[in-house]
N, C-alpha and C positions, 0 to 999 in steps of 0.2 A: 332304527334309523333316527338322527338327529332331527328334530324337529324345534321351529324357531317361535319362543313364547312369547307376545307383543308387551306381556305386563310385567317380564322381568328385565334385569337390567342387564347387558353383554360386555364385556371388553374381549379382546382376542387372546389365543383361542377359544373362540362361543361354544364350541362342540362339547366342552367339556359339562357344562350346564352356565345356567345364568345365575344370579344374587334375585333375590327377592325384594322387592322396593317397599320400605318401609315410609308411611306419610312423616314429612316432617326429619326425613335424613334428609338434612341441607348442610352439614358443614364437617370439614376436616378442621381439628383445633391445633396448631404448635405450640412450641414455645420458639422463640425468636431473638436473634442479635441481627437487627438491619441497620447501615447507613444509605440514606440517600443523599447525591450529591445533584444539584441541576446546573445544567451548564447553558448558556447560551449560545447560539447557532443563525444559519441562515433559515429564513421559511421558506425562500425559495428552493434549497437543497431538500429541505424536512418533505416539502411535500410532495418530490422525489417517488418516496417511499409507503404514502399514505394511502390507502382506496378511495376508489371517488365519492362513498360514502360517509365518508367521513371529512370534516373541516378541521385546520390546524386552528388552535385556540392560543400556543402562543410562543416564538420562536425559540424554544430550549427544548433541551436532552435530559430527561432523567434517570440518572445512571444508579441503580439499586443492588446491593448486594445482602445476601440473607442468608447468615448461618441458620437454619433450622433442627429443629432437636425435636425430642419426645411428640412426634405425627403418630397420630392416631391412626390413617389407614396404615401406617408402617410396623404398628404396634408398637409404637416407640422409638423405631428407627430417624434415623437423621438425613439430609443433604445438605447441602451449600448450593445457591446460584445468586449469577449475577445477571442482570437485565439493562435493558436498554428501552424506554419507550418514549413516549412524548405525548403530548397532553391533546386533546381532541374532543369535538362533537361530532356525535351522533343526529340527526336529524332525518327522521322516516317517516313514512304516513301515521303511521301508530307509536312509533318510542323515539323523542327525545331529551339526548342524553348528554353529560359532561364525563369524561374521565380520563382513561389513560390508555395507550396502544400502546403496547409493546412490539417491538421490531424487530429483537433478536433476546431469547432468555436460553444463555447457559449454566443446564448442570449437570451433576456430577453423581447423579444416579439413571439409571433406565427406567424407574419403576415410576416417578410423579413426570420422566418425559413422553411418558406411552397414554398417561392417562389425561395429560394436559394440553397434549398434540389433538387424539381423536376427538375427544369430551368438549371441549371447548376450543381449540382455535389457538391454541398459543402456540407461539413460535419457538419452540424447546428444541436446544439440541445440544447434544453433551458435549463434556470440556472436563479438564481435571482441573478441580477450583482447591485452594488450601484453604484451612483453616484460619480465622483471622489471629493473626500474634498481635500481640500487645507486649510493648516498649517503650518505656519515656515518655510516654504522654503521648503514644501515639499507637496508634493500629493499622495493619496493612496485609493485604494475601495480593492472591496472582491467580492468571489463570492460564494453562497451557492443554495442547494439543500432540500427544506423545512425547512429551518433554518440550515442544518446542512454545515457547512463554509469548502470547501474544496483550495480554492486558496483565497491568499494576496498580492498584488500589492503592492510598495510601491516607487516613485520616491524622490529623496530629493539631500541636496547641487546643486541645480539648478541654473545655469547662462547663459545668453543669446546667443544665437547663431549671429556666425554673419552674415550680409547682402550676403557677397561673399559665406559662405558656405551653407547660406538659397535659396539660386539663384540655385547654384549648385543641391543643392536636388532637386528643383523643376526641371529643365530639367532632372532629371534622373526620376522622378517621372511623367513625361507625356506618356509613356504607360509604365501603370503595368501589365506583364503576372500575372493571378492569375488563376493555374490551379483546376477545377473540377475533382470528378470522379461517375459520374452516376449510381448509381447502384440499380435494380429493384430484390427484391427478387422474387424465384418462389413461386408458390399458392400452398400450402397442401404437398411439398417437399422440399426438403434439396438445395440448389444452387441457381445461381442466373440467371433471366432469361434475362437481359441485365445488361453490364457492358460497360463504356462511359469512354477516357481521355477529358475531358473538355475544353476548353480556357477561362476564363472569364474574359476580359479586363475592367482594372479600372485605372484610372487617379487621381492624387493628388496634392493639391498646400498649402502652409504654407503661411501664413501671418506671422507669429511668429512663435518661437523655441525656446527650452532649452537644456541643456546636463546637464548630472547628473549622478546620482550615482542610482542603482537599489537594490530592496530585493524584492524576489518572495519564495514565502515560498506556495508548495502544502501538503493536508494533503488527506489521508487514509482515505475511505469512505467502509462501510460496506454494504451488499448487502441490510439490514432493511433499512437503511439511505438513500440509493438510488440505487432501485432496475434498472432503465433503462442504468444507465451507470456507475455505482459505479466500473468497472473491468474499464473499461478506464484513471480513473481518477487515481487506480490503477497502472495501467503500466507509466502511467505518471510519476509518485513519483518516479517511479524505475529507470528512468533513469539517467545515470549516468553526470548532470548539471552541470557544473561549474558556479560561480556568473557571473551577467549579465556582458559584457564587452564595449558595446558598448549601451548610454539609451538617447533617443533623444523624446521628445514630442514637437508636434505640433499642433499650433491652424489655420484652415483654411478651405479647401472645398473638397469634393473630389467628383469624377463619378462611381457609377456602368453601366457598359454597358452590360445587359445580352443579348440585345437583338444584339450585335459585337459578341458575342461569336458565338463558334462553336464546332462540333468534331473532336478530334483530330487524323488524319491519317497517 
């Protein structure tokens, strides 16, 4: 009979046995091509979609897309996602915090959506993302839902970052708050039977950078075309975006540490 061990670690299915928690496994390591682009918006819209836990810190959208490569829980394996969050405090009797909520992170494997949903809080859920091409000074993918294309990336007029402002990012990039929110619905009723503010600390380093000019172009998905999140992608479209303002991509490495995180009080 299966029996449930409090000192190892589970994901589903647990039955099988659990991993052994080793002190000091706090981090998955990639390698990395990300652009981030931030767009401005309303806060009255933004915080719409925020928990009451949280405070908007400042009316923009940052739209992040990350080819990832040689993951170490994957043994090397790869994914692609692209995210949506917006920048926020934290403020609780015991942990206040600055960082970043994400709203919506799609990708384009089941295996960092399984473990990024339960584990911490994040808002994963798949999409067929492409690889980014590079042409003419410019880079771009997409993202679709059984073929049906609801978002366009598109970075271009790119030129090199320099050493002093690639330095700088990297120390502001040695702890990223990147907050969860955990949430279990109830069995056979309406509400949810836990609800979690997250921490989930990640780290990141640039070898290389660019700055550029951005076009994000989302489109209107119908409930036939994608019945599990087509009203998401939806209220996306709706909001009121202005062009991206500020579009920086980076070739380098980065940390998930799910196993630094914690709940937030």
């Amino acid at each position: 009979m299966w029996k449930y061990d409090p000192k190892k670690i589970y994901h589903m299915p647990v039955f099988f046995g659990g991993t052994e928690f080793v002190p000091g496994m706090t981090s998955n390591v990639y390698d990395n091509v990300t652009i981030n682009m931030t767009l401005a918006c309303e806060a009255r819209k933004l915080k719409e979609y925020i928990p009451e836990e949280f405070e908007l810190m400042s009316p923009s959208v940052i739209l992040t897309f990350c080819q990832l490569r040689a993951v170490e829980f994957m043994a090397g394996g790869g994914y692609n996602l692209i995210q949506i969050g917006v920048p926020v405090r934290y403020e609780g009797k015991e942990n206040k915090l600055d960082g970043l909520f994400p709203l919506i992170i799609w990708e384009n494997n089941a295996i960092p959506i399984l473990g990024g949903r339960e584990e911490s809080g994040q808002p994963k859920v798949f999409a067929d993302i492409q690889d980014l091409h590079s042409y003419e000074n410019r880079v771009f993918t997409n993202a679709s839902y059984e073929g049906n294309k609801f978002l366009e990336l598109e970075m271009k007029d790119m030129v090199p970052i320099s050493q002093s402002k690639l330095d700088k990012m990297n120390e502001e990039s040695k702890q990223l708050n990147i907050f969860g929110y955990r949430c279990i619905p109830k069995v056979g009723e309406p509400g949810l039977e836990l609800r979690q503010p997250i921490l989930y600390p990640q780290q990141a380093y640039a070898d290389y950078g660019w700055s550029g000019k951005g076009v994000v172009d989302l489109y209107k998905l119908t409930a036939e075309q994608c019945p599990p999140y087509y009203h998401v992608v939806d209220q996306l479209k709706e909001l009121p975006l202005k062009e991206p303002e500020q579009v920086i991509m980076t070739q380098g490495n980065s940390k998930m540490m799910p196993f630094a995180g914690k709940v937030l009080s």
